[in-house]
BAKE-40907 format. One record per residue (C-alpha): x, y, z. Coordinates in nm, 2 decimals, decimal comma, padded with zeros to 4 digits, always signed. Layout:
<bavexs>
+--------+--------+--------+
:     px :     py :     pz :
+--------+--------+--------+
:      X :      Y :      Z :
...
+--------+--------+--------+
</bavexs>
This chain:
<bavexs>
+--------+--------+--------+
:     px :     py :     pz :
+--------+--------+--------+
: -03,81 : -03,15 : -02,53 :
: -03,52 : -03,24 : -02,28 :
: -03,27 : -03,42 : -02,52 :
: -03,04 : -03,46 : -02,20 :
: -03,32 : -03,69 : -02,06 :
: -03,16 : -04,05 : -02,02 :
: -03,48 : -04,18 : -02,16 :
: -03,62 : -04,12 : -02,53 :
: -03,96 : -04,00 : -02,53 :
: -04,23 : -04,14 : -02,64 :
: -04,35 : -04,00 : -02,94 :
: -04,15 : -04,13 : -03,26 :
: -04,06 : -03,83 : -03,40 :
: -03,91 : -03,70 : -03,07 :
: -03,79 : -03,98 : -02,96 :
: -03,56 : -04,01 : -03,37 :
: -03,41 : -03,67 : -03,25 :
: -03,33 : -03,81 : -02,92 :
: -03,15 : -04,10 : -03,06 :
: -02,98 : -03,88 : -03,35 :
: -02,87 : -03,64 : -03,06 :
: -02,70 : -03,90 : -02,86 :
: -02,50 : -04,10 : -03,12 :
: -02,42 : -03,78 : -03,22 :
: -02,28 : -03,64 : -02,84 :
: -02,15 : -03,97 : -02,82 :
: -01,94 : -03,98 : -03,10 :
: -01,83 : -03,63 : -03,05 :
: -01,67 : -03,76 : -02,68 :
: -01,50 : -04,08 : -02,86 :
: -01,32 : -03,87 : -03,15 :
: -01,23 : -03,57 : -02,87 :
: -01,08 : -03,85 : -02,66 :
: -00,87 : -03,97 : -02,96 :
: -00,81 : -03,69 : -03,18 :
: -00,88 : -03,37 : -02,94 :
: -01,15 : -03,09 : -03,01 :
: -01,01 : -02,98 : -03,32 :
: -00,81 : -03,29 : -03,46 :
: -01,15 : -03,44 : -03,62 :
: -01,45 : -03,32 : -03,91 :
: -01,79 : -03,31 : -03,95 :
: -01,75 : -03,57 : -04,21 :
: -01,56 : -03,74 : -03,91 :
: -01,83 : -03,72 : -03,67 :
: -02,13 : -03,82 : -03,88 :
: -01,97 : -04,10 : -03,99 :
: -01,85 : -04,23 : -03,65 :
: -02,23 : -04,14 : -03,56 :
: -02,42 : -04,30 : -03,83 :
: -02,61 : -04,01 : -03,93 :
: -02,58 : -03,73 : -04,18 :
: -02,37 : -03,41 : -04,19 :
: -02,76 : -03,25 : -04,22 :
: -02,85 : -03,43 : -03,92 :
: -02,55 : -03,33 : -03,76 :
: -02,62 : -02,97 : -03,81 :
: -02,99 : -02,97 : -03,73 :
: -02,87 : -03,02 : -03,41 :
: -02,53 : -02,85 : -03,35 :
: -02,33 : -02,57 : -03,55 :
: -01,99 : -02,79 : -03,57 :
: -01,78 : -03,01 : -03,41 :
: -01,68 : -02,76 : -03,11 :
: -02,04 : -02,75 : -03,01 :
: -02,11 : -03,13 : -03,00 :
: -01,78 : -03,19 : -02,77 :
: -01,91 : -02,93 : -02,55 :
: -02,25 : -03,08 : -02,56 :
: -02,07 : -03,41 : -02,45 :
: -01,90 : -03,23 : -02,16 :
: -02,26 : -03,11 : -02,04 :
: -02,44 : -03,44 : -02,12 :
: -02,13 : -03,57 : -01,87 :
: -02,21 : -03,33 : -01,57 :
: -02,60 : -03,39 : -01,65 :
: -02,51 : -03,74 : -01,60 :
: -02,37 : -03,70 : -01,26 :
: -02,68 : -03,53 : -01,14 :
: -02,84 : -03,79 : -01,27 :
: -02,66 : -04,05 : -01,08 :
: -02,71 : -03,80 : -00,75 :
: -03,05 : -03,85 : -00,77 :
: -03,08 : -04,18 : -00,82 :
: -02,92 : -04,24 : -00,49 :
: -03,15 : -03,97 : -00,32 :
: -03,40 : -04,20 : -00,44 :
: -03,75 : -04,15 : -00,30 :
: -03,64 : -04,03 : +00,00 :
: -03,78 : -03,75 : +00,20 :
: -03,61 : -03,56 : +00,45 :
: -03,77 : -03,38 : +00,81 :
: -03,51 : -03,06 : +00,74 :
: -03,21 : -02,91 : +00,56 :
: -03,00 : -03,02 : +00,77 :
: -03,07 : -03,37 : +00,73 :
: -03,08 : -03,33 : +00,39 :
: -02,74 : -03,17 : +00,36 :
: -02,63 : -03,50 : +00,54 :
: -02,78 : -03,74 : +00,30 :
: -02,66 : -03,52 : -00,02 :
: -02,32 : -03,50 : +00,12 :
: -02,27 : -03,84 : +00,18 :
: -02,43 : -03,90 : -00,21 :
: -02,17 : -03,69 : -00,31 :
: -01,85 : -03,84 : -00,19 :
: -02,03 : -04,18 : -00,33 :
: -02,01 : -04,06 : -00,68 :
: -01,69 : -04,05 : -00,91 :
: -01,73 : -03,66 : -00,97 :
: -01,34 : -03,64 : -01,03 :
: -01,33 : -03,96 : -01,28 :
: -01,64 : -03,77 : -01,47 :
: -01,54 : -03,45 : -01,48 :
: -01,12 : -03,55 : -01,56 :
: -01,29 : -03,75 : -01,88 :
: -01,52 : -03,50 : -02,01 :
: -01,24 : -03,25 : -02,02 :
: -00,95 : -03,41 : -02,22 :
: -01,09 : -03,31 : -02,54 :
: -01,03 : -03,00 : -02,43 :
: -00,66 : -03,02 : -02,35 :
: -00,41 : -02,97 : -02,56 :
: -00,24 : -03,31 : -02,63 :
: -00,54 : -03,57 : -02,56 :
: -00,43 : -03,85 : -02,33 :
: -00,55 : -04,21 : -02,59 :
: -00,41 : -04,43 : -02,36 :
: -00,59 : -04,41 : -02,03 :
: -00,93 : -04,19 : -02,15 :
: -00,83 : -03,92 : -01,88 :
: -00,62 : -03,61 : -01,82 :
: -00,32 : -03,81 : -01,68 :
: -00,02 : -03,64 : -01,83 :
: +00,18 : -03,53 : -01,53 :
: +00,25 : -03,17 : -01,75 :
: -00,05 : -03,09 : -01,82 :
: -00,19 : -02,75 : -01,67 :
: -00,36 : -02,73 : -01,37 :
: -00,70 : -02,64 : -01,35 :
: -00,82 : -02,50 : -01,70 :
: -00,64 : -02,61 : -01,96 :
: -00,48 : -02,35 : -02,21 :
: -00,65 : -02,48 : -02,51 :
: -01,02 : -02,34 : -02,51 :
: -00,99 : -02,22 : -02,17 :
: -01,26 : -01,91 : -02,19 :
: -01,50 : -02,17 : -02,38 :
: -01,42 : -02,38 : -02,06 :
: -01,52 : -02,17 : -01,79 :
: -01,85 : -02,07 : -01,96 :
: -01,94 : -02,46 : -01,94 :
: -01,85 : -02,49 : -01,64 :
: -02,06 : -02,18 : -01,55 :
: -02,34 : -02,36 : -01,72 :
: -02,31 : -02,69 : -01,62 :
: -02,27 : -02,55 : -01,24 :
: -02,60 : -02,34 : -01,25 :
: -02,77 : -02,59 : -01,44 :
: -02,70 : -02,81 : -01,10 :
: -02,78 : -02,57 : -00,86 :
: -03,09 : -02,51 : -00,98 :
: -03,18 : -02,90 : -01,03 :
: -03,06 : -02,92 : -00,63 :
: -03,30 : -02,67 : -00,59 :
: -03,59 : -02,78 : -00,71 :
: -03,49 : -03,17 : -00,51 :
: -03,50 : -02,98 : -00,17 :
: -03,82 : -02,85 : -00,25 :
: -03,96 : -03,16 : -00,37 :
: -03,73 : -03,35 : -00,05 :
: -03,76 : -03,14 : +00,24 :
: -04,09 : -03,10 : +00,42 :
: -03,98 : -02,81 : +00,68 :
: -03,77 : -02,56 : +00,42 :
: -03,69 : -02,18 : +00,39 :
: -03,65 : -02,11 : +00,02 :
: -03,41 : -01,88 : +00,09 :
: -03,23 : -02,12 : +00,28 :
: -03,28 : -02,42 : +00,07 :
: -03,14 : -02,20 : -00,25 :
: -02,82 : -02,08 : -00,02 :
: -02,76 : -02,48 : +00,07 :
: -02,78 : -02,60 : -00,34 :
: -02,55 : -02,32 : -00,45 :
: -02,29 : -02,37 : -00,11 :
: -02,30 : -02,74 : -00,24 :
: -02,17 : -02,68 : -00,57 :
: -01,96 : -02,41 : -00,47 :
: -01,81 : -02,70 : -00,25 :
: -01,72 : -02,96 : -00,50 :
: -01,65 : -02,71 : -00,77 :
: -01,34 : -02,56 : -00,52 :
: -01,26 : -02,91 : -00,40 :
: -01,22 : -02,99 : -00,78 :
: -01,00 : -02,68 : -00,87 :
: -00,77 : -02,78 : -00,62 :
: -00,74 : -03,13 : -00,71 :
: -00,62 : -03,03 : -01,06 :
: -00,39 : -02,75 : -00,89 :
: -00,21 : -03,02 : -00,69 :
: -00,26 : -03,30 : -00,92 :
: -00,27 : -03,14 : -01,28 :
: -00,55 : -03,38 : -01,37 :
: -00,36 : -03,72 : -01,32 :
: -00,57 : -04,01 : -01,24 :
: -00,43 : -04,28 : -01,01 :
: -00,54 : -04,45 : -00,67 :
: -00,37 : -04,19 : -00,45 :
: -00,49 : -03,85 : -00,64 :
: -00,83 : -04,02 : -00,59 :
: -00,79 : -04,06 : -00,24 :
: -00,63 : -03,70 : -00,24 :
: -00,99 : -03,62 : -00,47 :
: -01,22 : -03,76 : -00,10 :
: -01,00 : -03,60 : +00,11 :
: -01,11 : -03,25 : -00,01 :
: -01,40 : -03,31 : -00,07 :
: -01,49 : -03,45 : +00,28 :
: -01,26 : -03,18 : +00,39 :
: -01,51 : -02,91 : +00,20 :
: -01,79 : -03,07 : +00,31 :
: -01,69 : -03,09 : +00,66 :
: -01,66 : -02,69 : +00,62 :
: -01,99 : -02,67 : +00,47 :
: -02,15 : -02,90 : +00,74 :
: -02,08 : -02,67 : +01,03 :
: -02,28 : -02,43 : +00,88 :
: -02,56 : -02,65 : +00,76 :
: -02,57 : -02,97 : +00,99 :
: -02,76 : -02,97 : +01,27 :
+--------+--------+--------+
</bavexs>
């Protein structure tokens, strides 16, 4: 069973783990936000869950792996959102589907997502705004679990690939496979630079200029990708 699915399943017993799951992820976000990744309990998290600490660890092994779970959920989410703007749409090519998914992608609030998930992560947790917005925090990856970072990111980034994949397979009616696996990873690649460099030149504070800064490169790294791509 998918428990990143944005729907419960159907069957009951299923769909109880679903449920249990997600208050549980949910919860985990909330007290990183306030408290940081380390700065709340077990007993913490079931109880801002509303389940047991058994329930808790029938599904993670501690606290740590439920805020990462929350940071994945997050960047599941956004793909999510991507393809419910694709929609039902079909495309002739790649290149008209790299036009489509580009445009989807400068559409989304990938910065706002990604700058949210992470500030459990960092090492004084902003309360006030629910974002990375300290002007001293550390560009990039934050000191504070920094390794355990890079490996979600790792995961989160092939997790998308692959599901951009299998869309331009499902999408595109003229495709190479070759090519169409080359134009899912370049895209990630894309956003996933665009992104390292907004927090190098920003260190992860969110305001109306650092998320015009945010399109900017990103239309700037898609531009890039596009004269490889479009047709």
């Amino acid at each position: 069973m998918d428990l990143t699915q944005s729907t419960p399943p159907s069957d009951k017993r299923e769909a109880l783990k679903w449920h249990n799951r997600r208050a549980i992820v949910e919860a985990a976000a909330l007290l990183g936000l306030e408290h940081g990744i380390s700065g709340f309990t077990v007993n913490d998290l079931a109880k801002e869950a509303g389940v047991s600490r058994r329930t808790i660890f029938n599904h993670f092994t501690g606290v740590e792996e439920a805020v990462q779970a929350s940071f994945l959920d997050a960047m599941s989410g956004l793909y999510g959102q991507f393809q419910d703007s694709i929609g039902e749409q079909r495309f002739a090519d790649l290149p008209t589907a790299y036009v489509r998914f580009a445009e989807v992608a400068l559409e989304l609030d990938v910065i706002g997502t990604v700058c949210e998930a992470l500030v459990p992560f960092l090492p004084s947790p902003s309360q006030q705004t629910g974002t990375c917005s300290e002007a001293d925090k550390p560009s990039s990856v934050p000191k504070q679990g920094s390794a355990e970072l890079e490996l979600l990111a790792v995961h989160s980034t092939d997790a998308a690939a692959r599901k951009i994949v299998g869309l331009l397979h499902e999408r595109v009616d003229t495709k190479d496979p070759f090519e169409a696996h080359l134009l899912a990873e370049y895209l990630i690649t894309t956003i996933t630079v665009s992104a390292d460099r907004w927090f190098g030149r920003t260190h992860g504070e969110l305001t109306q200029e650092t998320r015009a800064l945010w399109q900017e490169l990103l239309q700037r790294g898609m531009n890039a990708l596009g004269r490889g791509f479009a047709a």
